[in-house]
PLY file of the C-alpha trace (Angstrom):
ply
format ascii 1.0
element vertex 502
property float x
property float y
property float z
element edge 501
property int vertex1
property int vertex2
end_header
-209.22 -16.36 -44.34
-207.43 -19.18 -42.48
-207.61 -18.49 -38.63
-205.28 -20.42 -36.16
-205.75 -20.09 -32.08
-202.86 -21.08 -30.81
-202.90 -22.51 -27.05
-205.64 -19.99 -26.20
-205.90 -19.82 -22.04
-208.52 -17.77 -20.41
-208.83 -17.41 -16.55
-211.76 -15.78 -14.70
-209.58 -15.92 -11.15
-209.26 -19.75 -10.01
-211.53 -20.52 -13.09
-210.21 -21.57 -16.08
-212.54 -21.40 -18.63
-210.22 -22.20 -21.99
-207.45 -24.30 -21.20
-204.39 -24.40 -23.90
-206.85 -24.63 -26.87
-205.86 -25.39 -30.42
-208.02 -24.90 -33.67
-207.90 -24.16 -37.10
-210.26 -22.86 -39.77
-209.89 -22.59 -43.60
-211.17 -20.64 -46.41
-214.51 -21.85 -47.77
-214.33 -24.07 -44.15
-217.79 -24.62 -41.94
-215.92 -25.89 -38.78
-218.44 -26.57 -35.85
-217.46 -26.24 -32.29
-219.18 -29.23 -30.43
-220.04 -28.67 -26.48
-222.77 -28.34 -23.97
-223.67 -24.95 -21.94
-220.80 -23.99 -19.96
-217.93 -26.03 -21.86
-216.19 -22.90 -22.82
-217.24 -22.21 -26.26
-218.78 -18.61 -25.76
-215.75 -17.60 -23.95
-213.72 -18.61 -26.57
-215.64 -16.92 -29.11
-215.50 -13.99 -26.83
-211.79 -14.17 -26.86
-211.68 -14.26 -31.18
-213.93 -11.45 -31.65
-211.80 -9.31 -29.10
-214.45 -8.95 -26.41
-212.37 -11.21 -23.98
-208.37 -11.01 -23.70
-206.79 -14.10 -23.56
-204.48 -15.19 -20.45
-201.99 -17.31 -22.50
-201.58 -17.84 -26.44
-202.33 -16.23 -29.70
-204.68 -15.76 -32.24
-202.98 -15.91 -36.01
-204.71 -14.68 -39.66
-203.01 -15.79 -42.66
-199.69 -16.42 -40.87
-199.53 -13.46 -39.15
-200.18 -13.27 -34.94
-202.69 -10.67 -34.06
-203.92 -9.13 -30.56
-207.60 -7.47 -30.69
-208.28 -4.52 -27.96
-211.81 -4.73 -28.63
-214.46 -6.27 -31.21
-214.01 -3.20 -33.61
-209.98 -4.54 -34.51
-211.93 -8.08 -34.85
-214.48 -6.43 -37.55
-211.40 -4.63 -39.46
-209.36 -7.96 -39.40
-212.55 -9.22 -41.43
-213.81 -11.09 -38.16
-217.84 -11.03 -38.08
-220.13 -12.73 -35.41
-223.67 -13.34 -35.22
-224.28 -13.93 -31.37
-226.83 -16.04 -30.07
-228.96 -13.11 -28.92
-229.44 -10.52 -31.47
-227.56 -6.85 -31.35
-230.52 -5.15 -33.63
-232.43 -2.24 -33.05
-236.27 -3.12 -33.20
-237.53 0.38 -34.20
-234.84 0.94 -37.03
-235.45 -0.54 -41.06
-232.97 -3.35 -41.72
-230.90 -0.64 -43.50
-230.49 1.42 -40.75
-228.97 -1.35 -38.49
-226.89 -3.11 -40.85
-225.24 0.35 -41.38
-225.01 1.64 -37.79
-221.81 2.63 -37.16
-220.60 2.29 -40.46
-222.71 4.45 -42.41
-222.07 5.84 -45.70
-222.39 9.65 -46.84
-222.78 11.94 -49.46
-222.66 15.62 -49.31
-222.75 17.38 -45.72
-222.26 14.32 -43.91
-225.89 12.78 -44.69
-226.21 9.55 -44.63
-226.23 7.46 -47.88
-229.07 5.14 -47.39
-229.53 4.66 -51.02
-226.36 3.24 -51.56
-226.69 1.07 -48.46
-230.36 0.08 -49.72
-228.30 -0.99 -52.86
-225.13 -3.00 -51.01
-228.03 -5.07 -49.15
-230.07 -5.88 -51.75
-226.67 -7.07 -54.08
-225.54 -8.80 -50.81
-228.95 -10.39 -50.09
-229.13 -11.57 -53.77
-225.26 -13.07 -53.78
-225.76 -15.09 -50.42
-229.20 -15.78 -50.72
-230.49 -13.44 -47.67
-233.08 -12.04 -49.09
-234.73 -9.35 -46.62
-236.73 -5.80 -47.54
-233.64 -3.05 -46.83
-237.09 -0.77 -45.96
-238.49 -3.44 -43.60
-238.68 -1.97 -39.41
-236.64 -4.78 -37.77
-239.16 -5.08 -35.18
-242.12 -6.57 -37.88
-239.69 -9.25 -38.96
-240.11 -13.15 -37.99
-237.02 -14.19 -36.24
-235.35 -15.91 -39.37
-235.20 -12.99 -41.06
-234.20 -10.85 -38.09
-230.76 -13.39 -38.31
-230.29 -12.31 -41.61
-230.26 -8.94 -40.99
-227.40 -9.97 -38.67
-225.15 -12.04 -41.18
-225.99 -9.07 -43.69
-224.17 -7.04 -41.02
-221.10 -8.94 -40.33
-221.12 -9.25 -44.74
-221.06 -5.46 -45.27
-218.20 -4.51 -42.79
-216.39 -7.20 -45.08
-216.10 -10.48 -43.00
-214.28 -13.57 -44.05
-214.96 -15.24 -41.20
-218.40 -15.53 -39.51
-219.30 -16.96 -35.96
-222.21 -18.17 -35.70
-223.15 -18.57 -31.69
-226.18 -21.32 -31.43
-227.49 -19.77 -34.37
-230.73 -21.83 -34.12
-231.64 -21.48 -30.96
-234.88 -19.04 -31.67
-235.56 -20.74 -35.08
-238.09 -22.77 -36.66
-237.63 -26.40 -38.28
-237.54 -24.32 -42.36
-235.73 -21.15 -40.73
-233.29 -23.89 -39.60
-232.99 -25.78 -42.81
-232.75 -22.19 -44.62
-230.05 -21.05 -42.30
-228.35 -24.30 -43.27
-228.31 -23.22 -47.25
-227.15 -19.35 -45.72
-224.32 -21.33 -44.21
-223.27 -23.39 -47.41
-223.67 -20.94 -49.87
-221.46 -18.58 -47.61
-218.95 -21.25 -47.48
-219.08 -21.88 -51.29
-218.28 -18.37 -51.66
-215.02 -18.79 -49.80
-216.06 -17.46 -46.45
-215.05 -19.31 -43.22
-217.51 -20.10 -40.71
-217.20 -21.26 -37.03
-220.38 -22.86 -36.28
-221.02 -23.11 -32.03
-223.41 -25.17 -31.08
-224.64 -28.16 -29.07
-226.78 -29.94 -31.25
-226.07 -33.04 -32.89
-228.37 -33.42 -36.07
-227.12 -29.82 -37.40
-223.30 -30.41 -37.06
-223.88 -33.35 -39.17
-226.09 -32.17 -40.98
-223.44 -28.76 -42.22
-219.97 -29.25 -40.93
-217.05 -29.70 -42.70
-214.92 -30.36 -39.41
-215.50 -30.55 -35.96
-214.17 -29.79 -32.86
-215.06 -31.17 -29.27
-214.83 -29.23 -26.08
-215.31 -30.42 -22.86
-215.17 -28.20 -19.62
-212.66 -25.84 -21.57
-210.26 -28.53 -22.91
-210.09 -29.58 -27.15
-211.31 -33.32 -26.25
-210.80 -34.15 -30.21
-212.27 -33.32 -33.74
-214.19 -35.57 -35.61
-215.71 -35.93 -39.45
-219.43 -35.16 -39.64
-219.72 -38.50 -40.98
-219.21 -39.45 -36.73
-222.19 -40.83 -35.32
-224.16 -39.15 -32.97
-223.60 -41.52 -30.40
-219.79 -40.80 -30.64
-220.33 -37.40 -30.39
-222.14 -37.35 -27.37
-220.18 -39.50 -25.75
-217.11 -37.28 -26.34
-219.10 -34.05 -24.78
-219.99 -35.52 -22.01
-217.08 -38.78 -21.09
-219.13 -41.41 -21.24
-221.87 -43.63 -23.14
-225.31 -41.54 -23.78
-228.72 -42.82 -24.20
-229.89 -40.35 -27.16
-233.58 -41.85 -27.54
-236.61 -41.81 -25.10
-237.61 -45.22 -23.92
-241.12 -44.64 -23.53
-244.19 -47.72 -22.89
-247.20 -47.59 -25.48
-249.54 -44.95 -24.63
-252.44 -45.57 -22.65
-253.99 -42.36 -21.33
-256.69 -42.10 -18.93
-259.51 -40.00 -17.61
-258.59 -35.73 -18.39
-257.03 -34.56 -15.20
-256.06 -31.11 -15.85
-258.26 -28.69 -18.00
-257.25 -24.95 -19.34
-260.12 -23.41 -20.77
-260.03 -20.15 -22.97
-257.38 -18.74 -20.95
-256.23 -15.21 -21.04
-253.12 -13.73 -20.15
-250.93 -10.27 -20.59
-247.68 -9.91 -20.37
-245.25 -7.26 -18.26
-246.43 -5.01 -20.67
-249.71 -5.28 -20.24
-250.11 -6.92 -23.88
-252.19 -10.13 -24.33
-249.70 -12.81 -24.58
-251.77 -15.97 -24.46
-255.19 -15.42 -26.05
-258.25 -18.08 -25.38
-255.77 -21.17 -24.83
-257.75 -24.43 -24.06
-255.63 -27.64 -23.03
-256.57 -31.14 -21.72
-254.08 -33.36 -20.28
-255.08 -37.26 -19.29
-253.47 -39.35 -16.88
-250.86 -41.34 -18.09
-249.97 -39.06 -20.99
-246.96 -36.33 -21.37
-248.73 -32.93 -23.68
-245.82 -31.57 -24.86
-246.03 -27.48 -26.15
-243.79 -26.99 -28.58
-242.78 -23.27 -30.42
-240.46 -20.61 -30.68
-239.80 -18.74 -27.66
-241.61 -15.99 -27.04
-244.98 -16.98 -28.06
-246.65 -16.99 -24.87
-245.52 -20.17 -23.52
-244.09 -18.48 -20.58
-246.73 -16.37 -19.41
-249.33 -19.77 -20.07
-246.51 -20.70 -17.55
-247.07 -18.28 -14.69
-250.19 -18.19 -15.14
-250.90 -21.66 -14.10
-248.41 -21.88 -11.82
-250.67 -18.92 -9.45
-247.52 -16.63 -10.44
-248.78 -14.33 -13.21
-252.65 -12.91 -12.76
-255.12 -14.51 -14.95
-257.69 -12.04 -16.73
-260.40 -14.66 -18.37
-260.44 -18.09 -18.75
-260.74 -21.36 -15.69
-258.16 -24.01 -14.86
-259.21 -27.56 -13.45
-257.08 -29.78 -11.58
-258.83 -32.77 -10.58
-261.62 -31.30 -10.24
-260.74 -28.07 -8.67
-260.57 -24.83 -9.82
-257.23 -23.27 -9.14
-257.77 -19.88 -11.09
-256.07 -17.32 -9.64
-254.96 -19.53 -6.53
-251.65 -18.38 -4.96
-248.74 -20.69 -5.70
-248.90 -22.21 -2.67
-252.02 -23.45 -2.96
-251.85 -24.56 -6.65
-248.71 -26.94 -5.30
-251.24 -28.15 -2.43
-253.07 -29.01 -5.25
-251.27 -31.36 -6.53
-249.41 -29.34 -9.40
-245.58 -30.03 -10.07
-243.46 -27.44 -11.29
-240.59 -27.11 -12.78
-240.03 -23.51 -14.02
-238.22 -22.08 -17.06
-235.44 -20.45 -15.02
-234.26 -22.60 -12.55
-232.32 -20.15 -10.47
-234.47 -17.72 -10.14
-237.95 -19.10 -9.69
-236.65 -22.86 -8.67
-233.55 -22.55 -5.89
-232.65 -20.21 -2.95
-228.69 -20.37 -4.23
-227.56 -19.39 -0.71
-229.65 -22.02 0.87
-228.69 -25.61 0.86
-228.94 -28.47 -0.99
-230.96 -30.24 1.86
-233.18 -27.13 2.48
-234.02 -26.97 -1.00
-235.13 -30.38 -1.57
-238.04 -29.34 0.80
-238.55 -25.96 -0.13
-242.49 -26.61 -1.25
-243.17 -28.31 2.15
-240.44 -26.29 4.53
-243.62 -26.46 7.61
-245.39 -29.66 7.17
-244.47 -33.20 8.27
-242.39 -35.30 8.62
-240.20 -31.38 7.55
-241.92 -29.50 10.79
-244.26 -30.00 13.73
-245.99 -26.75 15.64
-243.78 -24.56 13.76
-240.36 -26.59 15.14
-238.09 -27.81 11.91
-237.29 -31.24 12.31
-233.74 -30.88 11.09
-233.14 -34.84 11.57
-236.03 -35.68 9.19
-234.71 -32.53 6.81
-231.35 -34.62 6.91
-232.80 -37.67 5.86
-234.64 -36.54 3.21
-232.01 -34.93 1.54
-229.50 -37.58 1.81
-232.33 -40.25 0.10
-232.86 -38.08 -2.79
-229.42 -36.95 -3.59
-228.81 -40.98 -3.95
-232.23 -41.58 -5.86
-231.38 -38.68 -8.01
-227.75 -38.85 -8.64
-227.26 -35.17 -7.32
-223.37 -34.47 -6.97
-222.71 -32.99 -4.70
-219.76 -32.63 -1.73
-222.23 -32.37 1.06
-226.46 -31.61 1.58
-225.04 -28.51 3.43
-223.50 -27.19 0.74
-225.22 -24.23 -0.80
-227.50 -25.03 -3.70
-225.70 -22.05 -6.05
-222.08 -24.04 -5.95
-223.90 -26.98 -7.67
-223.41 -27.60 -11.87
-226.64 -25.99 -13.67
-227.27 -30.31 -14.22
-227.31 -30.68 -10.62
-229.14 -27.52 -9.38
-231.80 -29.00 -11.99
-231.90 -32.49 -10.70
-232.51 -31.14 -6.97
-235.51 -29.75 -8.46
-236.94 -32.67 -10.37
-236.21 -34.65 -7.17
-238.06 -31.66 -4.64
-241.20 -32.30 -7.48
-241.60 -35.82 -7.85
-240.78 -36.67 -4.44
-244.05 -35.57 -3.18
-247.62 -36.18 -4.70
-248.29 -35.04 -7.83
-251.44 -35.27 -10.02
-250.14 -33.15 -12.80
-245.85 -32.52 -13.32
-245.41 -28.77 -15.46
-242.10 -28.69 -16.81
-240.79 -25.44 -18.65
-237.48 -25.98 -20.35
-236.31 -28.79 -18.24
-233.30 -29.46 -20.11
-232.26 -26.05 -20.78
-228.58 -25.58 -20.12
-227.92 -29.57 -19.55
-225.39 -32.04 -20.83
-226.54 -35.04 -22.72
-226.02 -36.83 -19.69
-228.57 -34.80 -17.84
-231.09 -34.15 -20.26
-231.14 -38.19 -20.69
-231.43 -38.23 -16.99
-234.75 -35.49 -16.67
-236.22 -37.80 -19.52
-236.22 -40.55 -17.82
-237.72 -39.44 -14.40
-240.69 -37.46 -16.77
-241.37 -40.27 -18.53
-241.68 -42.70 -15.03
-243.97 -39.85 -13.79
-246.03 -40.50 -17.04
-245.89 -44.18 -16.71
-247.07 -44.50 -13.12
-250.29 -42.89 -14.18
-249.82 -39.30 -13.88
-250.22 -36.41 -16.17
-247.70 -34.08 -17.27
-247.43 -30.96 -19.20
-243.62 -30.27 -20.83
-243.09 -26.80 -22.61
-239.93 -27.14 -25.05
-238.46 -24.85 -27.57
-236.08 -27.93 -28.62
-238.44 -29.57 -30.96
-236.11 -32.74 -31.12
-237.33 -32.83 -27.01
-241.01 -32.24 -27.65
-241.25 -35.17 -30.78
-239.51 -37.47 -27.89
-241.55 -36.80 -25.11
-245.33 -35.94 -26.25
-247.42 -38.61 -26.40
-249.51 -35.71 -28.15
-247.97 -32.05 -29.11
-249.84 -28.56 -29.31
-248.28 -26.17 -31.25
-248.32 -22.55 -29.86
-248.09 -19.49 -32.01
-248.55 -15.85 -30.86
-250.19 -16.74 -27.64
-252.96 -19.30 -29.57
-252.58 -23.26 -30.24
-252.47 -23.87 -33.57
-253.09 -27.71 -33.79
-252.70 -30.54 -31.66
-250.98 -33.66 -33.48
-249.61 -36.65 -33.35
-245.77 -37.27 -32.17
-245.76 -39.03 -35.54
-246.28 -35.60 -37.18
-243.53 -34.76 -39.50
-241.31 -31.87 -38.55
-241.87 -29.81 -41.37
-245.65 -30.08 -40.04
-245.00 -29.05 -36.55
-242.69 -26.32 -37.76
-245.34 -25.02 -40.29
-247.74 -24.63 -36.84
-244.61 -23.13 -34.81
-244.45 -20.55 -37.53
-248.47 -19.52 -37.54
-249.87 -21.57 -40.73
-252.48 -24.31 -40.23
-251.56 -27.23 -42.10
-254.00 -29.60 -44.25
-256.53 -30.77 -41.85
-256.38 -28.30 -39.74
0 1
1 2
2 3
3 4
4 5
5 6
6 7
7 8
8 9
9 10
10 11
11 12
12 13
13 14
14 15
15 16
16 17
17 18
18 19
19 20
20 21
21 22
22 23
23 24
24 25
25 26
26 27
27 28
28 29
29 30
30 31
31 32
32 33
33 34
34 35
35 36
36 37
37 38
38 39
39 40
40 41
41 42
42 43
43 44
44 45
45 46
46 47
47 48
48 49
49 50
50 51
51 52
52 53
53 54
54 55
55 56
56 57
57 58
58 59
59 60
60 61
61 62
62 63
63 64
64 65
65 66
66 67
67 68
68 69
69 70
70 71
71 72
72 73
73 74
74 75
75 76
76 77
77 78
78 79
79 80
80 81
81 82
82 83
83 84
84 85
85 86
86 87
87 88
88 89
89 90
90 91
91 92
92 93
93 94
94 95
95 96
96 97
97 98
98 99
99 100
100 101
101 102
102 103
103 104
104 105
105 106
106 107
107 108
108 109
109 110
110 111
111 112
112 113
113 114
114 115
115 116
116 117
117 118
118 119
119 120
120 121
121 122
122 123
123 124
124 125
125 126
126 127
127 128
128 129
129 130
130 131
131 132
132 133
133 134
134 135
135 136
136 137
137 138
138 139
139 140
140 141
141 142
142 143
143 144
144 145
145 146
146 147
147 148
148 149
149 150
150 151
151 152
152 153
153 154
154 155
155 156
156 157
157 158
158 159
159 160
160 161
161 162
162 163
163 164
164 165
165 166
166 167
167 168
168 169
169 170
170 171
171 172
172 173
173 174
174 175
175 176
176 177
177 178
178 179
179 180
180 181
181 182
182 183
183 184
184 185
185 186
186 187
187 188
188 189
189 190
190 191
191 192
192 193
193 194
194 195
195 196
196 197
197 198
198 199
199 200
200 201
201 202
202 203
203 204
204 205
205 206
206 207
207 208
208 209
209 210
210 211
211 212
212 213
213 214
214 215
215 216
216 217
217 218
218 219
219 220
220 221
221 222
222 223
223 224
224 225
225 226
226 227
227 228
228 229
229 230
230 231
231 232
232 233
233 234
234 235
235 236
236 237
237 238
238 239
239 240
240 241
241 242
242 243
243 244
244 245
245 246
246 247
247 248
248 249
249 250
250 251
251 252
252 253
253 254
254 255
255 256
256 257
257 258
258 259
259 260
260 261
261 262
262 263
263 264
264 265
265 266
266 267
267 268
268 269
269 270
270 271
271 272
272 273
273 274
274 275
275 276
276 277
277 278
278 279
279 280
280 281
281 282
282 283
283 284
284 285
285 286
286 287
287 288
288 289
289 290
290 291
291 292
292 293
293 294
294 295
295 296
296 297
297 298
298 299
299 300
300 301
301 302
302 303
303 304
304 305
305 306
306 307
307 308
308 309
309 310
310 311
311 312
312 313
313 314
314 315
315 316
316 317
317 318
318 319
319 320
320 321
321 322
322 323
323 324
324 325
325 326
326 327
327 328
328 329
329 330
330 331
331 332
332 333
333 334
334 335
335 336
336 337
337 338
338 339
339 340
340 341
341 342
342 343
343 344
344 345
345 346
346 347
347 348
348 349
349 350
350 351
351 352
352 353
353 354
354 355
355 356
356 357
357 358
358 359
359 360
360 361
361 362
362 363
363 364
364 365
365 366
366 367
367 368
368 369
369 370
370 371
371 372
372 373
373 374
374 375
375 376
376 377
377 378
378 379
379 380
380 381
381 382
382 383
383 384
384 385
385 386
386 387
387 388
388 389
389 390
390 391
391 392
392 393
393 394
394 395
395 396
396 397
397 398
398 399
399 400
400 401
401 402
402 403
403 404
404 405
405 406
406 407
407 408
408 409
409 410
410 411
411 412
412 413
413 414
414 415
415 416
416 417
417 418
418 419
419 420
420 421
421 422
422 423
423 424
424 425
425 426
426 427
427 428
428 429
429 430
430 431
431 432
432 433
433 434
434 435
435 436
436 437
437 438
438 439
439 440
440 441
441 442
442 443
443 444
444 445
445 446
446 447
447 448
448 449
449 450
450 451
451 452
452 453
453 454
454 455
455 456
456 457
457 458
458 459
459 460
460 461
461 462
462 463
463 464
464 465
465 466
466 467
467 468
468 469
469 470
470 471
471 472
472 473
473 474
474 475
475 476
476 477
477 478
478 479
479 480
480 481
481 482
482 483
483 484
484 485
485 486
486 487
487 488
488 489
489 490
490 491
491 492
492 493
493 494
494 495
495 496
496 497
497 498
498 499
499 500
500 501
């Protein structure tokens, strides 16, 4: 299939999201569509597989224009997508879901699973997906779960897959097997548009790329582009892509978790006997998939999730089961995995949420009086220190860029005290320009003799930051190792084996 968009505009009121974008894609083509959260590559794909309607231009197949009411004229046009988070139904085998909708029959309308047992296992075999047809969905690692999705998009005949941040949820080897998926589908003369933000994969399996920035085609590039030129064209200017960290010289342990247990909203154990130690002067980085129990190991220290067994230490202290409040007065920095709705008051503004964690103590407050003046002041110091843009302190936190709403944060947490700095995903959803910024105020934190805790699904982030990385699997640490650990190492931990020596 060779797809065209043609001047593709998409409006959402004064918002334009896709502005008079261009691209191309041919047969046997992987063409990767370069940008960071909120550039206007979702939309885009939203507008291709007919889930969006475009304000302006066309999409063309072959030479001929076509309009798509919904997804289901995408799928007939031989349009397939694979979106970031996955349209499966956990309780049904992988044959049941990758025929839903489409199923096959015999004799008084009964469905044909035998011949759509057969299809998958001749598809799986062809593009090298292999995956049980009998398998419940549900019992699958997350890799395989993907293929289940491809296998989809592959029976309803697509020619051209998109493939939304396909790795997002994946291991280092479900990565690098995705990777084969993606070339052997391409050798096989399908099309793929591969959306993404990460560097080292579009080089790594791109044929062509293509640039967006804030909803405009800045340019395409070869894969054989650096990664330094890349960047730069996301984000409009020169990137610092590597940590600059001192040598590593930790001190005395200053925070201690000790066989902690914690259940999830479903009342499911979700982290089972975790022990950490974090010194001062070192950055413990927790790397794995999401959804291992990261988050609720989270909450829990943070006083926001109920801890059933198990002691925390902070200096000292025991914080177990404190209240939030109190685990802050402790001297515990936090910056949580969703920013917007554990982090800001959107409505508020920018100056009253740079003191949110200290809204009635001095120089903020005296005999329950706000002292607006030293509010004022405060604000305006750390939206210099911090490079926050913004038009005004007053204006309300939830008008800020996702960059800048994360940067008031960082600045509300290491503006005061600290012992300890928790980070949860604190690049999530940035630029390059912004993640390089957060990296560099974590890493001063380290360096002026603190401790810090950082909990990454990005492994490239983790093997940057940790001055030593636990591996978490199924709500246990699987090994603690060495930021010179290979990859393949870490990801062997990440997917629940224990490597040589462990």
């Amino acid at each position: 299939m060779r797809l065209e968009l043609r001047g593709i505009t998409k409006r959402f009121g004064s918002f334009t999201a896709n502005d008079r974008i261009d691209l191309s894609v041919e047969p046997g083509q992987i063409h990767s569509l370069l940008g960071e959260n909120g550039a206007g590559k979702s939309t885009l794909m939203n507008v291709l597989f007919g889930l969006l309607h475009p304000d302006e231009g066309e999409i063309v197949i072959d030479g001929e224009p076509v309009r798509f009411h919904d997804s289901g004229d995408a799928v007939r046009r031989g349009i397939g997508m694979v979106h970031q988070h996955f349209m499966l139904v956990p309780v049904f085998t992988v044959a049941e879901n990758v025929v839903l909708g489409f199923e096959p029959t015999k004799s008084f309308n009964r469905v044909d699973y035998k011949k759509a047992t057969e299809d998958i296992r001749r598809l799986s075999h062809q593009f090298n997906l292999e995956v049980d047809p009998a398998a419940r969905v549900e019992e699958l690692p997350v890799g395989l779960q993907q293929r289940v999705e491809i296998l989809k998009a592959l029976s309803r005949d697509a020619e051209l897959l998109i493939l939304d941040e396909p790795t997002a949820v994946l291991t280092p080897q479900e990565i690098d097997a995705l990777m084969e998926i993606m070339r052997s589908l391409a050798a096989a003369g399908k099309s793929i548009l591969f959306i993404t933000h990460k560097l080292k994969e579009v080089k790594a399996v791109a044929d062509v790329i293509t640039v967006i920035r804030q909803g405009r085609v800045i340019g395409s590039a070869e894969a054989s582009a650096s990664e330094s030129d890349l960047a730069s064209m996301m984000v409009g200017r020169e990137v610092e892509l590597t940590v600059d960290k001192s040598a590593f010289a930790p001190g005395e342990s200053v925070f201690q978790v000790r066989d902690l247990v914690v259940r999830n909203d479903r009342g499911l154990i979700a982290v089972n006997g975790v022990s950490l130690d974090v010194r001062a002067g070192e950055i413990l980085a927790l790397a794995g998939v999401q959804g291992n129990g990261q988050t609720e190991l989270v909450e829990a220290i943070a006083g926001m999730r109920p801890i059933e067994s198990g002691t925390i230490t902070l200096d000292g202290q025991d914080i177990t089961n404190h209240s939030p409040r109190k685990v802050l007065d402790a001297g515990l920095g936090h910056i949580p995995e969703d920013r917007q709705r554990d982090g800001l008051v959107l409505s508020l503004s920018v100056a009253d949420n740079l003191v949110l964690n200290t809204p009635r103590r001095a120089p903020f407050a005296a005999r329950g009086t706000r002292n607006l003046g030293a509010v004022r002041e405060n604000a305006e110091r750390l939206v210099h220190d911090f490079d926050i843009r913004t038009t005004s302190i007053d204006e309300a936190v939830g008008s800020l860029s996702g960059g800048n709403q994360q940067k008031v944060i960082v600045a509300r947490e290491l503006s005061r005290p600290l012992r300890v700095l928790m980070a949860s995903q604190p690049t999530r959803g940035l630029d390059v320009g912004s993640i390089e910024y957060v990296h560099r105020q974590i890493v001063s934190h380290r360096n002026q003799g603190n401790a810090a805790l950082i909990v990454s699904s990005e492994l490239d982030e983790v093997m940057a930051l940790g001055d030593r990385i636990a591996v978490m699997f199924d709500g246990r640490i699987m090994g603690v190792v060495e930021p010179s650990a290979s990859r393949e190492e870490i990801g062997l931990l990440m997917a629940g084996s224990q490597v040589s020596g462990e």
